[in-house]
C-alpha positions as CSV (number, residue, x, y, z in Angstrom):
1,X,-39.7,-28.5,-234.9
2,X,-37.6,-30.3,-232.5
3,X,-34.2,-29.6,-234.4
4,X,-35.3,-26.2,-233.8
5,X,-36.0,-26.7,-229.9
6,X,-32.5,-28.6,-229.7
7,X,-30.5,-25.8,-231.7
8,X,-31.8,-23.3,-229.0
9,X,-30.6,-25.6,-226.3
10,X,-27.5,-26.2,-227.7
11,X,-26.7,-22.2,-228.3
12,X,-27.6,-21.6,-224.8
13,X,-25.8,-24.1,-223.7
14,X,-22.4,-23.2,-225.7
15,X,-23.3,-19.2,-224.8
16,X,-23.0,-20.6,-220.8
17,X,-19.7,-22.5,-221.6
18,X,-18.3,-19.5,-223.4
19,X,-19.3,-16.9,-220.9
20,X,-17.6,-18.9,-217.7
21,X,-14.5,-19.5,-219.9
22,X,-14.2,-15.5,-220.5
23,X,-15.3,-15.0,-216.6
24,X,-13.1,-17.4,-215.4
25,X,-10.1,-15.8,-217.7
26,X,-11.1,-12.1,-216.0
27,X,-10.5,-13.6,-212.8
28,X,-14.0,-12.9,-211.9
29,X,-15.7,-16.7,-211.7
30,X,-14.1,-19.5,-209.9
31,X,-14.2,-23.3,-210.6
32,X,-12.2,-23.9,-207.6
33,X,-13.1,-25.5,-204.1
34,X,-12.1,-22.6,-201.6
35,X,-11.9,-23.1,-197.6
36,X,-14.7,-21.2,-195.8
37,X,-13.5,-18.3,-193.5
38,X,-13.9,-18.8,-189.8
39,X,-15.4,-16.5,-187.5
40,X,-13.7,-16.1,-184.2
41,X,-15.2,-14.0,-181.9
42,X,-13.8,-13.7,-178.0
43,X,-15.3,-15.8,-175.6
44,X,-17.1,-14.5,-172.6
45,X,-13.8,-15.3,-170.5
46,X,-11.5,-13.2,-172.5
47,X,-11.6,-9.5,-171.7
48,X,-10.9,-7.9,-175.1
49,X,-10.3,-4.4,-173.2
50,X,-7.9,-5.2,-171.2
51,X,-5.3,-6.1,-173.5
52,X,-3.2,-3.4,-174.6
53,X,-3.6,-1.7,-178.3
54,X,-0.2,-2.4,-180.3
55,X,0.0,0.0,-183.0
56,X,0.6,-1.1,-186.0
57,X,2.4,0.4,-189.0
58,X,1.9,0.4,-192.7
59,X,3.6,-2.4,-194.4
60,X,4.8,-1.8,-197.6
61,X,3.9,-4.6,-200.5
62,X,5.8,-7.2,-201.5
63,X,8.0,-6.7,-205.0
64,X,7.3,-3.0,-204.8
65,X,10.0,-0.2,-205.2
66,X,8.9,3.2,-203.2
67,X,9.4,6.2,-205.5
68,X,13.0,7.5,-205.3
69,X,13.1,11.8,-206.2
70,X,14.5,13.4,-208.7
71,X,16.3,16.4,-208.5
72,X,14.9,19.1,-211.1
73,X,17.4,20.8,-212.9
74,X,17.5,24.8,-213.5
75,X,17.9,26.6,-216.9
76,X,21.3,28.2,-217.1
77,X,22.4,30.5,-219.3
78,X,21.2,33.6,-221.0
79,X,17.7,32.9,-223.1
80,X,17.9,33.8,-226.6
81,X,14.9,36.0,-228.2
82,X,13.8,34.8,-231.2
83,X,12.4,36.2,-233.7
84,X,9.4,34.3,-235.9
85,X,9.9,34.5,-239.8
86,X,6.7,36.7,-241.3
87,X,5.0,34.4,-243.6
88,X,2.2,35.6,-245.9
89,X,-1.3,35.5,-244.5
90,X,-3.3,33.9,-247.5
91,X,-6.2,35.7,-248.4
92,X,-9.8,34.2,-246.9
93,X,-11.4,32.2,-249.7
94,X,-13.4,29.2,-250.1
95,X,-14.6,27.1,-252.9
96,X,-17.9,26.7,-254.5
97,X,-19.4,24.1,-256.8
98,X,-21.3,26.0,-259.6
99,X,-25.1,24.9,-260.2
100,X,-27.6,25.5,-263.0
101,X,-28.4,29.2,-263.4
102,X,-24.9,30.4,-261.6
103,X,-22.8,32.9,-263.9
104,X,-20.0,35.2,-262.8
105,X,-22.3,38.4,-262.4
106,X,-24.7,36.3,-260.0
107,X,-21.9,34.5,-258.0
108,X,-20.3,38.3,-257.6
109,X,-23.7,39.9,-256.2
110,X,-24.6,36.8,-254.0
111,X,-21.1,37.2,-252.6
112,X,-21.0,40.7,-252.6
113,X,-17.6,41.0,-254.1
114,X,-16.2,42.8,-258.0
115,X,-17.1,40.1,-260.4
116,X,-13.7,40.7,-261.6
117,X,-12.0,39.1,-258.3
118,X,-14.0,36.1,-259.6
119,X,-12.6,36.3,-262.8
120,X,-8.9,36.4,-261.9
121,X,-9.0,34.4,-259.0
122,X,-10.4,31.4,-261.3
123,X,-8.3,32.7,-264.3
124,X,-11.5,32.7,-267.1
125,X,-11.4,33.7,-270.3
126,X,-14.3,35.3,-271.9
127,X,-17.1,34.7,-272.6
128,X,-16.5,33.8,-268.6
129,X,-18.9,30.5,-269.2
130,X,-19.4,28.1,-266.2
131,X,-20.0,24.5,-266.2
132,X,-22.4,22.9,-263.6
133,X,-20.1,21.1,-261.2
134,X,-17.3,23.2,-261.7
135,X,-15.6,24.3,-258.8
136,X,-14.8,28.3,-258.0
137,X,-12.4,29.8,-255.5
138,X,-14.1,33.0,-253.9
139,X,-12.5,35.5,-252.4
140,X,-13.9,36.9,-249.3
141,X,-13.2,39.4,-246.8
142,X,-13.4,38.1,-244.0
């Protein structure tokens, strides 16, 4: 019982180490000593109102490059129609995996299509017998 008290300590204690090495690599935990910021506020012999407001501009940072345009360039020339190549539309079909008690006559009606379309778009031979598992292309119209 106490190796198993002292192996909980010891995760915890390796999960704390781990977490403040992956904080401390994210920037977002530091091990470091910092100086304390100072408050200064005006003292009841300054008069803060009186002094004039110098406005200040935007500084630009350090190390960085403003964005220099680009001129956009126009299309010359005369544009060129072109003409796309006609390319056969295939006809709709989709495949079907044959189960027990499928034949060509009851794949036809549940499909609603010639059960010769069936026949020639699988290329059987008579006596048009179908194996369970056996994958058909149907034609469809959609």
């Amino acid at each position: 019982m106490y190796t198993e008290g002292a192996s909980g300590v010891f995760v915890a204690v390796l999960v704390a180490i781990v977490g403040a090495i992956v904080l401390s690599a994210a920037g977002l935990l530091v091990l470091r000593e910092q100086t304390p910021l100072e408050l200064v506020t005006p003292s009841a012999t300054e008069n803060v109102a009186s002094q004039p407001e110098t406005p200040t501009s935007p500084t630009p940072a350090t190390g960085v490059t403003p964005p220099t345009p680009t001129a956009t360039t126009t299309p010359s020339g005369t544009p060129v129609a072109t003409t796309a190549t006609p390319t056969e539309t295939p006809e709709p079909e989709l495949e079907y995996v044959v189960v027990a008690g499928d034949g060509v006559e009851v794949l036809a009606a549940r499909f609603g299509i010639p059960a010769d379309e069936i026949i020639e778009r699988n290329n059987l031979q008579p006596p048009y017998t179908l194996s369970i598992g056996q994958v058909l292309i149907i034609p469809t119209d959609e």
